[in-house]
C-alpha positions in Angstrom: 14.5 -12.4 -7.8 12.5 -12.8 -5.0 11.8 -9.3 -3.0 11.5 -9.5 1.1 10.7 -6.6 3.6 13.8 -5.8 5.4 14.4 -8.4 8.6 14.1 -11.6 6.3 16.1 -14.2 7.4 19.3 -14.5 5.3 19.3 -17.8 2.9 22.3 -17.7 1.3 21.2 -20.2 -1.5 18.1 -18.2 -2.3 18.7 -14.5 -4.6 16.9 -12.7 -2.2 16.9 -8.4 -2.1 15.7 -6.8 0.6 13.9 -3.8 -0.3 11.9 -0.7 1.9 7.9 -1.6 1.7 6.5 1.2 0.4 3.4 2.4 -1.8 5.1 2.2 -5.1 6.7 -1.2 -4.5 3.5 -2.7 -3.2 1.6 -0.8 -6.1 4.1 -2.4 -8.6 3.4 -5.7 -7.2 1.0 -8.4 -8.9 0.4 -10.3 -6.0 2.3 -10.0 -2.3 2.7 -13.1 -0.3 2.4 -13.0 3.5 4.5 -15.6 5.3 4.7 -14.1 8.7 2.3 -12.5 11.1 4.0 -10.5 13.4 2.6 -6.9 14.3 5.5 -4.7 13.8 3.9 -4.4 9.8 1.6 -2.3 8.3 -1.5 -4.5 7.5 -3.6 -2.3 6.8 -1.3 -0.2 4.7 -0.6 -2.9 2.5 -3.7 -4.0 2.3 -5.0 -0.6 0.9 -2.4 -0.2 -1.7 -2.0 -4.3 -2.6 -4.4 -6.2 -5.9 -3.6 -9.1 -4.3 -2.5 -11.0 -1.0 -2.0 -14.7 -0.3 -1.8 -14.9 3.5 -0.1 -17.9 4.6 -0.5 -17.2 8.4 -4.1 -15.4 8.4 -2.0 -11.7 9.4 -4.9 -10.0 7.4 -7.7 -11.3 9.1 -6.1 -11.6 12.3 -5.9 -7.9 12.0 -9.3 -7.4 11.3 -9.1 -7.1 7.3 -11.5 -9.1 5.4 -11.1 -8.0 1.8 -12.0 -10.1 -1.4 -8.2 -9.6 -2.8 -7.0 -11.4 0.4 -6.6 -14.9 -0.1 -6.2 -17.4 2.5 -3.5 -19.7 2.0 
């Protein structure tokens, strides 16, 4: 099951749950992938609460967050 923040664009091929981005579900998360960079989310939120990022479109650091569990992708 792949998990997206609510907004994804619908694939109707692909199981795909939207779910509310919260502390507990990025917590619960081994890894989070970024594969958009717009502002409207919480960069620095996630970051704080994430053990790992891949970010595909440099969000992180774009935002000013250089962090040794950010990995560029």
């Amino acid at each position: 099951m792949l998990f997206v923040y609510a907004g994804h664009h619908h694939y109707p091929d692909i199981n795909m749950k939207s779910i509310k981005l919260t502390e507990k579900v990025i917590e619960s998360s081994d890894m989070l992938l970024s594969v958009t960079d717009h502002t409207a989310y919480g960069y620095a939120f996630i970051e704080k609460h994430a053990h790992c990022i891949l970010d595909r479109r440099d969000a992180f650091i774009k935002s000013g967050i250089k962090n040794k569990k950010v990995f560029k992708a």
